[in-house]
Structure formats: C-alpha cells, structure tokens
Gaussian input, Z-matrix of N, CA and C with variables (Angstrom, degrees):
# hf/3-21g

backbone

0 1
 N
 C     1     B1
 C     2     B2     1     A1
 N     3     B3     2     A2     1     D1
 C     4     B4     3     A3     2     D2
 C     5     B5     4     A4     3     D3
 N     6     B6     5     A5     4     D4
 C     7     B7     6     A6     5     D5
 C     8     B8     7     A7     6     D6
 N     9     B9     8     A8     7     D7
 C    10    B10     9     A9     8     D8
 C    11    B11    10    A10     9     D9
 N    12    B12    11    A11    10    D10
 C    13    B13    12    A12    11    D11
 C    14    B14    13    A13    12    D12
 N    15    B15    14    A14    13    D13
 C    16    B16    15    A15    14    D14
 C    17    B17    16    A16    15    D15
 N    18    B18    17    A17    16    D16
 C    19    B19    18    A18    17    D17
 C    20    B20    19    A19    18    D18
 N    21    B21    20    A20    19    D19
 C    22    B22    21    A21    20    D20
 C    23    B23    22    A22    21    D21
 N    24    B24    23    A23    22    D22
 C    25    B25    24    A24    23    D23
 C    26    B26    25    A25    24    D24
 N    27    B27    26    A26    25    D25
 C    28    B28    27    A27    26    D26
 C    29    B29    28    A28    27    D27
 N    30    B30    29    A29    28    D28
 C    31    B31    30    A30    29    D29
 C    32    B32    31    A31    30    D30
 N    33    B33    32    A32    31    D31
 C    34    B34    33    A33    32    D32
 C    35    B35    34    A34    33    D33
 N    36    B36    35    A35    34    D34
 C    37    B37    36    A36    35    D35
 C    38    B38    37    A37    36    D36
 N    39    B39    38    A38    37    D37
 C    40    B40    39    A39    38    D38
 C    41    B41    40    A40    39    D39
 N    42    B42    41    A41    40    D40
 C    43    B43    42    A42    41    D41
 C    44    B44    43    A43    42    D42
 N    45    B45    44    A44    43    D43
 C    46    B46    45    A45    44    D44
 C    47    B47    46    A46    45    D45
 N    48    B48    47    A47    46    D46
 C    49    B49    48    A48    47    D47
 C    50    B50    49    A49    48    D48
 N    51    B51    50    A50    49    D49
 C    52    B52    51    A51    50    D50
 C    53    B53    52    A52    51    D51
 N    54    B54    53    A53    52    D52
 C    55    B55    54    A54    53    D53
 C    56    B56    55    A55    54    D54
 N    57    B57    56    A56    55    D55
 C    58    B58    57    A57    56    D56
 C    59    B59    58    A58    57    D57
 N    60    B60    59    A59    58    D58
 C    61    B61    60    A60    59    D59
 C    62    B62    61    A61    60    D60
 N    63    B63    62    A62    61    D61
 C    64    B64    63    A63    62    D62
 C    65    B65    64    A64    63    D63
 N    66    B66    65    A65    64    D64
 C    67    B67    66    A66    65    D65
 C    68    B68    67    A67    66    D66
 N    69    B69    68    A68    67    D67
 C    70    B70    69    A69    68    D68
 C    71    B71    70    A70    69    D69
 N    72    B72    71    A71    70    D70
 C    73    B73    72    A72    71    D71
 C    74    B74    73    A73    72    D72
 N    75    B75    74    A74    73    D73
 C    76    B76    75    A75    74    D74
 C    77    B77    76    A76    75    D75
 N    78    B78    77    A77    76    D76
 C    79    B79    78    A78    77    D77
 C    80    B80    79    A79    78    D78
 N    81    B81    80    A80    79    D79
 C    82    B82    81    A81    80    D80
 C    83    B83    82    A82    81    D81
 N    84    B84    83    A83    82    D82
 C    85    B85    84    A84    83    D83
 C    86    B86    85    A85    84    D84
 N    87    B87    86    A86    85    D85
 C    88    B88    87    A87    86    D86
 C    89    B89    88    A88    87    D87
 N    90    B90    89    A89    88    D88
 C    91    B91    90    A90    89    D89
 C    92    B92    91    A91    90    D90
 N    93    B93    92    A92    91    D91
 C    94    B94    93    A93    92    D92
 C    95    B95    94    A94    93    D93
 N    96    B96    95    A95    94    D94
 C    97    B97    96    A96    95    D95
 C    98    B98    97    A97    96    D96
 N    99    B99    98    A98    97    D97
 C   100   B100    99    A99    98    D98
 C   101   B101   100   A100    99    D99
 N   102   B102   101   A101   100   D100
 C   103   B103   102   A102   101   D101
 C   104   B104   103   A103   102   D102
 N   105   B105   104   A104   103   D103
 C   106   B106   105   A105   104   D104
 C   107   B107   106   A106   105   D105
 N   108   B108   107   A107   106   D106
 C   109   B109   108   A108   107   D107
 C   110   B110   109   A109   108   D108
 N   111   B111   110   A110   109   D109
 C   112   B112   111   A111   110   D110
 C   113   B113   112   A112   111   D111
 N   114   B114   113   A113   112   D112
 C   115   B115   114   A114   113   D113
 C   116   B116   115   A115   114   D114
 N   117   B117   116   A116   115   D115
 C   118   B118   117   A117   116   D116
 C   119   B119   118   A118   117   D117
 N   120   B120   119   A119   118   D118
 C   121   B121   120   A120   119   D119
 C   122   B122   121   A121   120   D120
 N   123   B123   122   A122   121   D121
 C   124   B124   123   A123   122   D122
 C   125   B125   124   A124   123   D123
 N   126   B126   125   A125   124   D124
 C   127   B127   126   A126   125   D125
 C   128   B128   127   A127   126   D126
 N   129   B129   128   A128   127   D127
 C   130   B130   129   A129   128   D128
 C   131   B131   130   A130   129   D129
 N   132   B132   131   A131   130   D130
 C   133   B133   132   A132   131   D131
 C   134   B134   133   A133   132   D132
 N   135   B135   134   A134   133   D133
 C   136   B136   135   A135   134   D134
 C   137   B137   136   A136   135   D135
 N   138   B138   137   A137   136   D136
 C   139   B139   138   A138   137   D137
 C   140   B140   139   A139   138   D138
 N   141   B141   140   A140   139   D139
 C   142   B142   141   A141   140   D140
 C   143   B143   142   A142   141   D141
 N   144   B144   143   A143   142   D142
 C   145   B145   144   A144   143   D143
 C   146   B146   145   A145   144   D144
 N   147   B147   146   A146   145   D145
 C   148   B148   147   A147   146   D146
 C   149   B149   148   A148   147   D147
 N   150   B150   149   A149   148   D148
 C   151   B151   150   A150   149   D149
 C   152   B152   151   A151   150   D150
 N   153   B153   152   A152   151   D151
 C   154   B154   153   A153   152   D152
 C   155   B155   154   A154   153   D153
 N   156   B156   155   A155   154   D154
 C   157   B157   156   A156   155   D155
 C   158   B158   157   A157   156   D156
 N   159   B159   158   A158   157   D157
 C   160   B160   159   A159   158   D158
 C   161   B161   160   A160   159   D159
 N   162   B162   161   A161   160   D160
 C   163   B163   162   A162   161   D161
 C   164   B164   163   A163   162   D162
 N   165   B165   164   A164   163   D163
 C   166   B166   165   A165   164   D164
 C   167   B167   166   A166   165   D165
 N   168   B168   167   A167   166   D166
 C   169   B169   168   A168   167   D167
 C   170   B170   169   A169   168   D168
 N   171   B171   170   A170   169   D169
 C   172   B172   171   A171   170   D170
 C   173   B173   172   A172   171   D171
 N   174   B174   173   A173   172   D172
 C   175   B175   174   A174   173   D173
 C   176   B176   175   A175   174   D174
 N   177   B177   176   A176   175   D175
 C   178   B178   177   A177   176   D176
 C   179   B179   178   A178   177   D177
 N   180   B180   179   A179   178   D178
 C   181   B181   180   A180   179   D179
 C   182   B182   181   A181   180   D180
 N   183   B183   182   A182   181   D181
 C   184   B184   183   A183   182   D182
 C   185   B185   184   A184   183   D183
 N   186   B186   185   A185   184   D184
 C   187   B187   186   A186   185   D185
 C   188   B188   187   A187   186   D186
 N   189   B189   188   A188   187   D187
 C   190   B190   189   A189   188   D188
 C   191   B191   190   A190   189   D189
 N   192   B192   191   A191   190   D190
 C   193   B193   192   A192   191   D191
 C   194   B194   193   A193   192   D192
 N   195   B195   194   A194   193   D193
 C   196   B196   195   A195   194   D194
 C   197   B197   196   A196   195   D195
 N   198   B198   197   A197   196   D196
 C   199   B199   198   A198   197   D197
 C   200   B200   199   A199   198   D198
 N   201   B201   200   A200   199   D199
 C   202   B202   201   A201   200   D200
 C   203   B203   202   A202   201   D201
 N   204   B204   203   A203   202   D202
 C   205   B205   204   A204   203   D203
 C   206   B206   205   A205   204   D204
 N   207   B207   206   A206   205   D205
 C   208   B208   207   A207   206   D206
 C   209   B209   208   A208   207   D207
 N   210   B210   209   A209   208   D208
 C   211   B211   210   A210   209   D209
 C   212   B212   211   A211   210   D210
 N   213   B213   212   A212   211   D211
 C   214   B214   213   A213   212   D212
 C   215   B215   214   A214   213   D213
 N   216   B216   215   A215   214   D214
 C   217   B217   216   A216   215   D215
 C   218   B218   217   A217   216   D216
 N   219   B219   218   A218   217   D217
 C   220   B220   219   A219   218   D218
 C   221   B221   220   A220   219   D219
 N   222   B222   221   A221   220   D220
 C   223   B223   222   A222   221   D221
 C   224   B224   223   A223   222   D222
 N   225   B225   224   A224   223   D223
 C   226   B226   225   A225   224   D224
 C   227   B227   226   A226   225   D225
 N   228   B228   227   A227   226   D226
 C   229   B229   228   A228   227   D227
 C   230   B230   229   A229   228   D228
 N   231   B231   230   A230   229   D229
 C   232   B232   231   A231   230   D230
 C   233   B233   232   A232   231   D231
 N   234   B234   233   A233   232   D232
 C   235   B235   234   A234   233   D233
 C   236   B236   235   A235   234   D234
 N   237   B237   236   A236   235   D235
 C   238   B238   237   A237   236   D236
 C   239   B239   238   A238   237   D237
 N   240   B240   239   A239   238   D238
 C   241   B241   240   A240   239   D239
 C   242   B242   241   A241   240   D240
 N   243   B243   242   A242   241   D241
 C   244   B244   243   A243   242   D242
 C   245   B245   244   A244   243   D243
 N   246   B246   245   A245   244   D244
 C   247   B247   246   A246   245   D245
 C   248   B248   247   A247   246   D246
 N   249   B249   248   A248   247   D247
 C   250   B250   249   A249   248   D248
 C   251   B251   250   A250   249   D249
 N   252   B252   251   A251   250   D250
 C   253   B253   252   A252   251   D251
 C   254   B254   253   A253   252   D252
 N   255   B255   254   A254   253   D253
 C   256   B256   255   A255   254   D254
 C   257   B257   256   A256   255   D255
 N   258   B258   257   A257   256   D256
 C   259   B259   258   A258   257   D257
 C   260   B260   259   A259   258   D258
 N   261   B261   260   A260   259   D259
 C   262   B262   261   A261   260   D260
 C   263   B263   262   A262   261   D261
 N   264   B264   263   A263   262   D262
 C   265   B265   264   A264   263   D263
 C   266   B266   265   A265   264   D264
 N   267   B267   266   A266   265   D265
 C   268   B268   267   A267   266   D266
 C   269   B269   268   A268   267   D267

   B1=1.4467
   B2=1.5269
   B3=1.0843
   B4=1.4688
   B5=1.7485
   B6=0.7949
   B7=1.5164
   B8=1.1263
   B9=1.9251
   B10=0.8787
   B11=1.2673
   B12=1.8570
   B13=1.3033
   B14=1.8467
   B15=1.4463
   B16=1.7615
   B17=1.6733
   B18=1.6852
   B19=1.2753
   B20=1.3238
   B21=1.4736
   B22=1.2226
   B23=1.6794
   B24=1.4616
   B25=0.8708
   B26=1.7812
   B27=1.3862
   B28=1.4248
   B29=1.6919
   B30=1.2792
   B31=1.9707
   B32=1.6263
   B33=1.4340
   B34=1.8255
   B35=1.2239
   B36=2.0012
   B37=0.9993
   B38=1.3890
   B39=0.9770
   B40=1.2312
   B41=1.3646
   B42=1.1409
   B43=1.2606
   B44=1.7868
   B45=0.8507
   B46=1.7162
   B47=1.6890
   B48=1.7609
   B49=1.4609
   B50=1.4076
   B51=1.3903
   B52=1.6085
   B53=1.4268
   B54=1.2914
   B55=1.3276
   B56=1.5177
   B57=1.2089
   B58=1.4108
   B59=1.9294
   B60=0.7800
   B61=2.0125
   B62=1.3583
   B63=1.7637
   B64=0.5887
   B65=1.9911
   B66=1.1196
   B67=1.5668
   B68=2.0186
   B69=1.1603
   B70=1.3795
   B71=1.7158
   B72=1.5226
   B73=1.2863
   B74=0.9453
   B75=1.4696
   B76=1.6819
   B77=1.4720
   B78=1.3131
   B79=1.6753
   B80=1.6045
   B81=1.6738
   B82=1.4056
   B83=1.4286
   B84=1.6368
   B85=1.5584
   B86=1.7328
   B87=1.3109
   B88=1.9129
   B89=1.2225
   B90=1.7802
   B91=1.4971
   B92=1.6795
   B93=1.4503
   B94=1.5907
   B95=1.5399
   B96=1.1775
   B97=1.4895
   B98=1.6900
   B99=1.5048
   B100=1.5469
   B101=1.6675
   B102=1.1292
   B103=1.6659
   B104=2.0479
   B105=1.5120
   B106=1.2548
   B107=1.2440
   B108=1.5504
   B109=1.5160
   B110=1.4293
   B111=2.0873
   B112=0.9027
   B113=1.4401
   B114=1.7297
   B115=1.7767
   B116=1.1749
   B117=1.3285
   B118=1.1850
   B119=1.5178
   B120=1.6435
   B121=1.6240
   B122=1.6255
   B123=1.5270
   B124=1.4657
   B125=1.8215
   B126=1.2259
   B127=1.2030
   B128=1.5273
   B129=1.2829
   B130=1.1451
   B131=1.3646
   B132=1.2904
   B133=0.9997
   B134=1.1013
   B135=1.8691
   B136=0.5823
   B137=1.5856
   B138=1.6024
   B139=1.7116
   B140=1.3818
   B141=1.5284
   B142=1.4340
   B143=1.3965
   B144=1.8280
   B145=1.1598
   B146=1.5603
   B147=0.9158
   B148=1.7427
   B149=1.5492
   B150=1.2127
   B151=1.3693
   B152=1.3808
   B153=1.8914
   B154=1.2801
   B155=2.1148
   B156=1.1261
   B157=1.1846
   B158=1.2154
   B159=1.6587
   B160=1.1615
   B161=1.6711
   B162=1.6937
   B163=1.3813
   B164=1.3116
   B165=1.2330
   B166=2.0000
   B167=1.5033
   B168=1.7561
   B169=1.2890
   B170=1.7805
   B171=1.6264
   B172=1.6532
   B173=1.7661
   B174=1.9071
   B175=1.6211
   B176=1.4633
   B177=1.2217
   B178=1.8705
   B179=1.1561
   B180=1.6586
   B181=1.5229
   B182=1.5731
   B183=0.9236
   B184=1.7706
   B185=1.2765
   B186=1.1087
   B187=1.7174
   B188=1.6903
   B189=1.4050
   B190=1.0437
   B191=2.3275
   B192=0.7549
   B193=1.3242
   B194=1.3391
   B195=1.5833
   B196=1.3057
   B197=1.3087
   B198=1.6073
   B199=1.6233
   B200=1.6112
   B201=1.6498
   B202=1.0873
   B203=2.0885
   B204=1.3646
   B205=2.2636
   B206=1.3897
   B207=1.6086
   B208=1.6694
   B209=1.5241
   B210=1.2597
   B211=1.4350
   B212=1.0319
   B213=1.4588
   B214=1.4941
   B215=1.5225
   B216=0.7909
   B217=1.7853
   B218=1.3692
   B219=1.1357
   B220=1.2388
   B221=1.9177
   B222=1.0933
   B223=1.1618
   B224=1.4784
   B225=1.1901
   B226=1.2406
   B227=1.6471
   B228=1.6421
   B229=1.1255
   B230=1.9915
   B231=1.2778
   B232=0.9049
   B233=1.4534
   B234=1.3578
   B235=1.5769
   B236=1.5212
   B237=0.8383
   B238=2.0819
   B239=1.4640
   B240=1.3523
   B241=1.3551
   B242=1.9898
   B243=1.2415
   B244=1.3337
   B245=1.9168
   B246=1.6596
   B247=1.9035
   B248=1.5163
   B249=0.9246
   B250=1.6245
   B251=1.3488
   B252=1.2504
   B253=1.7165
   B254=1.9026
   B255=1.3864
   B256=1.7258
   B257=1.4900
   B258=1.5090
   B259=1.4427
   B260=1.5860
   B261=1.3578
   B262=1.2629
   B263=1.5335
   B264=1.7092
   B265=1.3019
   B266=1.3215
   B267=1.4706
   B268=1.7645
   B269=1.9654
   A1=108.83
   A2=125.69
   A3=136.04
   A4=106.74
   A5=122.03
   A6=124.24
   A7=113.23
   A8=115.96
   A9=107.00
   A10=156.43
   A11=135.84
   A12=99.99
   A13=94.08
   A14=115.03
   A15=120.69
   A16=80.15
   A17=91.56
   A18=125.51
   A19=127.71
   A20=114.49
   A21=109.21
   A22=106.42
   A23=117.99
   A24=117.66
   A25=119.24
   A26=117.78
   A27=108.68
   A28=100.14
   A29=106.89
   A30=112.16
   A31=73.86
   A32=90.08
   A33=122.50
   A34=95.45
   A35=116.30
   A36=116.37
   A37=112.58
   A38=149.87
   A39=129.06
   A40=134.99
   A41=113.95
   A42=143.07
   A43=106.15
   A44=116.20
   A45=129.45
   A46=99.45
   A47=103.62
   A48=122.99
   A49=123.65
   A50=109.33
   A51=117.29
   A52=104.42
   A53=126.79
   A54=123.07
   A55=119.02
   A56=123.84
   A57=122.62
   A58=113.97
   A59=93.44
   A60=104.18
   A61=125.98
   A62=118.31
   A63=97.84
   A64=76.23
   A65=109.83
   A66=116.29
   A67=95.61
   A68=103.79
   A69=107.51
   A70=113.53
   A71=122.30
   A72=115.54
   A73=133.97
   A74=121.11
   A75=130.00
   A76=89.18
   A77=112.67
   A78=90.46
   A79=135.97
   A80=102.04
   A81=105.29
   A82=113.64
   A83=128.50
   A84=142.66
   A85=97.52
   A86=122.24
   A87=109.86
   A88=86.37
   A89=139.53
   A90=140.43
   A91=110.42
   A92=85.83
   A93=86.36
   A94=122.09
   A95=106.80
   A96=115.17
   A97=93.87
   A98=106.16
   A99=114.72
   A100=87.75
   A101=130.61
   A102=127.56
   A103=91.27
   A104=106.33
   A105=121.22
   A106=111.20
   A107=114.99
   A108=114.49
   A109=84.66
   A110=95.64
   A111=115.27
   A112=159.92
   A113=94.03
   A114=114.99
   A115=101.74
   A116=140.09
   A117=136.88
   A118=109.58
   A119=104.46
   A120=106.11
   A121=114.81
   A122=109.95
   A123=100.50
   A124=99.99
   A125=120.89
   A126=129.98
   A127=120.60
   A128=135.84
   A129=169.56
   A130=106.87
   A131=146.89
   A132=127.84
   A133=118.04
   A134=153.99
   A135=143.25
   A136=84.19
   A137=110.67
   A138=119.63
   A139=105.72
   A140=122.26
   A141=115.59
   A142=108.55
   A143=101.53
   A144=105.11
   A145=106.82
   A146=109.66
   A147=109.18
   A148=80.39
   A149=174.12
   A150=160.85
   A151=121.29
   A152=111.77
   A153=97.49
   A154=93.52
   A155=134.55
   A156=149.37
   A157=119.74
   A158=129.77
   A159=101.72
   A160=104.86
   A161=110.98
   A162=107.43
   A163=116.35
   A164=116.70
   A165=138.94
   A166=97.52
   A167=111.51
   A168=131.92
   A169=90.41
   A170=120.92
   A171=125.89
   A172=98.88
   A173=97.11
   A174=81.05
   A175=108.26
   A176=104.44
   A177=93.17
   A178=145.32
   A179=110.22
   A180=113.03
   A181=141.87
   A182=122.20
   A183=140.52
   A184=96.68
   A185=115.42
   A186=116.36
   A187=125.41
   A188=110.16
   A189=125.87
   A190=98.89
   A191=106.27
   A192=121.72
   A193=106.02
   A194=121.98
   A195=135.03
   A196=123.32
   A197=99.96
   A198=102.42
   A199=118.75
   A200=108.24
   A201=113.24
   A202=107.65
   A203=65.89
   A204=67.31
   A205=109.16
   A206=103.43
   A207=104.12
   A208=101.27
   A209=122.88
   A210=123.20
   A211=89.90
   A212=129.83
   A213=126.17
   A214=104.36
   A215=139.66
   A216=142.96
   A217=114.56
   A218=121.64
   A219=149.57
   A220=103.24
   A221=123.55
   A222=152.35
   A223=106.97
   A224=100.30
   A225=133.49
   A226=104.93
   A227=100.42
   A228=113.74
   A229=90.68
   A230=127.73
   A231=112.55
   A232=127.14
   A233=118.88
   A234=137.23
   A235=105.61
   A236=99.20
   A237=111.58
   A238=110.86
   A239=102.79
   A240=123.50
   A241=102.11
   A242=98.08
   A243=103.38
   A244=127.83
   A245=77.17
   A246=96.32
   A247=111.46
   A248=110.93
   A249=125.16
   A250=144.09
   A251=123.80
   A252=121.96
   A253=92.92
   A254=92.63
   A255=100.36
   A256=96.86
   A257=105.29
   A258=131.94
   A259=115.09
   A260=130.75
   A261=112.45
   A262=87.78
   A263=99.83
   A264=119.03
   A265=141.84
   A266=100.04
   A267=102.86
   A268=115.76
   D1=153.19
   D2=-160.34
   D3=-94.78
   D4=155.34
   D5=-173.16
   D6=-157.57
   D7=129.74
   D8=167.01
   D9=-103.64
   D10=149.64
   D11=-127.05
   D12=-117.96
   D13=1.85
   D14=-157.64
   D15=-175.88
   D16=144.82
   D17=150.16
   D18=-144.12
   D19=141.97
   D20=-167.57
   D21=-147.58
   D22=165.55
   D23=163.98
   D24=-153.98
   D25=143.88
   D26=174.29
   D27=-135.74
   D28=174.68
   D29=179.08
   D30=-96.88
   D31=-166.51
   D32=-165.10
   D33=-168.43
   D34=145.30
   D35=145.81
   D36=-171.40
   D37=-172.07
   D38=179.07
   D39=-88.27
   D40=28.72
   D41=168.37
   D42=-94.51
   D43=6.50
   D44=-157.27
   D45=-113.80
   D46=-49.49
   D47=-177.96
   D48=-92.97
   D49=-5.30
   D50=-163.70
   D51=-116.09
   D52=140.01
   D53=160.38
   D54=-58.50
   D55=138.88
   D56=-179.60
   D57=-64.72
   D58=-19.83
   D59=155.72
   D60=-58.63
   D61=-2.95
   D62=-146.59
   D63=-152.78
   D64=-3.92
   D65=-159.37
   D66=-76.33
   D67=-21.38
   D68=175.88
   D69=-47.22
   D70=-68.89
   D71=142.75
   D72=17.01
   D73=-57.26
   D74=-177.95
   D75=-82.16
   D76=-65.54
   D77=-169.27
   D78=-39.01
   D79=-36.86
   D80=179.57
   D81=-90.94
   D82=8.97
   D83=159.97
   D84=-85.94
   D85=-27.56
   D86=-162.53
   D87=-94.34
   D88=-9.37
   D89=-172.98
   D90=-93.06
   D91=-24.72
   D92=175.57
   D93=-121.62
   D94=9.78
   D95=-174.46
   D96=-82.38
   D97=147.40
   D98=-157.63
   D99=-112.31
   D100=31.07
   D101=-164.91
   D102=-136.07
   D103=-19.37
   D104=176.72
   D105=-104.34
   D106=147.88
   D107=176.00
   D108=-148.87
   D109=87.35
   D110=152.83
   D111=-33.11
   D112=-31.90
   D113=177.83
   D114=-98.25
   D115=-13.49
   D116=171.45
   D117=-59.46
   D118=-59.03
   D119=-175.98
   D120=-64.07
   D121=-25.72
   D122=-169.05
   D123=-72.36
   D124=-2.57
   D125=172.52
   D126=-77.92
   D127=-17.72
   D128=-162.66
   D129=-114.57
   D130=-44.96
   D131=-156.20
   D132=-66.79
   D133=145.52
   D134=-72.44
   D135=-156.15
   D136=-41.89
   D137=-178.28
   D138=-150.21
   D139=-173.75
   D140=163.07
   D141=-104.04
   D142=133.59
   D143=-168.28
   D144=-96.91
   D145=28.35
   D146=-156.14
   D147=-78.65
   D148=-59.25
   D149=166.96
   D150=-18.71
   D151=-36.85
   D152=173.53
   D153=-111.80
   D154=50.23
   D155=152.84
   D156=-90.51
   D157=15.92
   D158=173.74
   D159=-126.69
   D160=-162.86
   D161=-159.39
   D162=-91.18
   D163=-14.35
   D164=145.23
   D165=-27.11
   D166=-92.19
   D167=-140.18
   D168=-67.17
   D169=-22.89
   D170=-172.26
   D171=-61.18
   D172=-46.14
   D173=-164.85
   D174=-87.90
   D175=-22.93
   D176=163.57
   D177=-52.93
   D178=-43.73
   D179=129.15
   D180=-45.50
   D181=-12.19
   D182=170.72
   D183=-84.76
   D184=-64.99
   D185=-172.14
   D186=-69.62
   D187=-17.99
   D188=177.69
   D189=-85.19
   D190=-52.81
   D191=172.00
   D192=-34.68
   D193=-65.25
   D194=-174.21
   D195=-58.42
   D196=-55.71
   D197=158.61
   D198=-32.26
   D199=-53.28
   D200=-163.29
   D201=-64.49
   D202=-25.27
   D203=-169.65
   D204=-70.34
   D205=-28.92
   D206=-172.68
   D207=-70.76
   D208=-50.66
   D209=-167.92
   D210=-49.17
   D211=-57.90
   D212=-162.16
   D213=-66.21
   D214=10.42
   D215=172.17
   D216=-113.87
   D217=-18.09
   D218=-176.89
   D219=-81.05
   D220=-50.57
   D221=150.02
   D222=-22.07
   D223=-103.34
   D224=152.37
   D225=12.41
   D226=-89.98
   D227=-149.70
   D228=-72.90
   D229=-40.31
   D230=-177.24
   D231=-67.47
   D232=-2.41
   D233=163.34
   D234=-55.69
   D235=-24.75
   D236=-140.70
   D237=-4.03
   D238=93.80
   D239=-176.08
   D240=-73.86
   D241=143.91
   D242=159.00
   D243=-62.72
   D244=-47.91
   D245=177.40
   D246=-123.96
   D247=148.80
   D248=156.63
   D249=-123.13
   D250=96.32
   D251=-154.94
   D252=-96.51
   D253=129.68
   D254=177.54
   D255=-117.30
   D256=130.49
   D257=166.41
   D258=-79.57
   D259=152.35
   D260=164.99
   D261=162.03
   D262=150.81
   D263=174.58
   D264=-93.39
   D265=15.94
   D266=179.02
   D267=-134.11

C-alpha cells in the first residue's frame, strides 16, 4: 500500500521565472491586458506601495523566494519519494 511520505505546497508566478530587471513587463502587460481593469484596482489599493516598488526591494523578494524554493527542494529530495502527484490550476 502506498504511503504518504511529504507534503508541500508553494504559489507560482512569473515573478518566480523572470529576472526582477525585467518584472516591469508585467506591469505594462496588467496595464494593457483587456481581461484587467487596471484603474479600478489602483483604486483599491490598500496603501502606497511605492516603498516596496523599487528594484532593491524586487531583488530581495527574488532572492528571498529562491531560498524558499531551494529549501523546498531540499525537502523534497530528502523524502525521496518514489512518486510525486502535482496539483495545480493552470
């Protein structure tokens, strides 16, 4: 019978795959994406984020991220699972 031996979970997005040099991109795709109504949310937001808007706080978040993925691989590999079933919504 099969047993299980680790569970885990992380989000994803492309902020995960992209250099933060480069995360700007998304902003001017979420400004023009017609599935977004962009001015709506900047209406919503909650505070000004312009503190965590810059290209410092981008790679600190990148790097903080990575850490997080390695541990999570780290994990992983020390499970050493036979199988691995991945969940996910896209």
């Amino acid at each position: 019978m099969a047993q299980v031996v680790l569970g885990m979970g992380t989000s994803h997005g492309p902020q995960l795959n992209i250099p933060p040099s480069q995360w700007h991109l998304l902003t001017e795709k979420d400004q023009t994406d017609p599935r977004i109504d962009y001015q709506a949310l900047l209406r919503v937001v909650p505070r000004d984020l312009t503190e965590e808007n810059t290209s410092e706080k981008w790679q600190e978040r990148f790097d903080a991220c990575h850490v997080a993925l390695r541990h999570l691989e780290g994990k992983l590999r020390a499970a050493k699972p036979d199988a691995i079933v991945v969940i996910g919504d896209d």
